[in-house]
C-alpha positions, 0 to 999 in steps of 0.5 A: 112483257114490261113494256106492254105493262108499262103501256097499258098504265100509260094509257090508262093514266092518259084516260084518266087525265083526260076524264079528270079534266073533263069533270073539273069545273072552270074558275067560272062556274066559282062566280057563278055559286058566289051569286046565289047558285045553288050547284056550291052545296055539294057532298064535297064541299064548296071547294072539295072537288076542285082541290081533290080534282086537282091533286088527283090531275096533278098525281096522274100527270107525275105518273104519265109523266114517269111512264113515258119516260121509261116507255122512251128508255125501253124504247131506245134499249130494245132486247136483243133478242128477236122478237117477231118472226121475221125477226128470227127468219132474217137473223137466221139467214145472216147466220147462214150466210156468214158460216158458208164460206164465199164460193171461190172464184176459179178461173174460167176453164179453156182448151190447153194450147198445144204444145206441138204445133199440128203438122202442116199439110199442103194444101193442094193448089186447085186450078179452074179447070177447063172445060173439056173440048166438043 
């Protein structure tokens, strides 16, 4: 919330750094009234809006200048909290995650070794038999 507040006076001191700028005339435009122009008579003044131009330039720069250093310092010390979606999904799942125990590792499971051995039977010794006589 504070940070949005501070953006939104950021950007609105850089337009109205920039529209200051624009309206101020340059060390010209004095040469030019010295030598019979007629632009010098204003409702300020000869000097009126320069000086006043320039201190509001001056005031706006000090203020974009304190907003971007507080914009840095939030900036570099976020909430801890989340504060987008995804934030809360993946903050979620890590909790999860640490508060299930790891499965355990069980060994594999394999047929017990006899303790007996198996009795041996004799294998019958096959003989190629002949064929009988015609």
């Amino acid at each position: 919330m504070l940070r949005g507040v501070i953006l939104g006076v950021h950007v609105l001191l850089a337009l109205m750094i920039i529209g200051l700028v624009l309206l101020q005339r340059g060390k010209g435009a004095e040469a030019g009234a010295g030598f019979g122009s007629g632009a010098s008579g204003t409702v300020f003044g000869a000097r009126g809006t320069s000086t006043l131009f320039s201190k509001l330039t001056a005031i706006f720069a000090g203020l974009f200048f304190v907003t971007s250093l507080s914009l840095a310092y939030l900036g570099t010390h976020g909430p801890v909290a989340p504060t987008s979606v995804l934030e809360r999904a993946a903050q979620a799942a890590a909790a999860a995650s640490k508060a299930a125990p790891p499965p355990a590792i069980t060994p594999p499971v394999t047929a017990p070794a006899p303790s007996v051995p198996a009795p041996s039977t004799p294998v019958p010794e096959t003989t190629p038999q002949t064929p009988p006589p015609k």
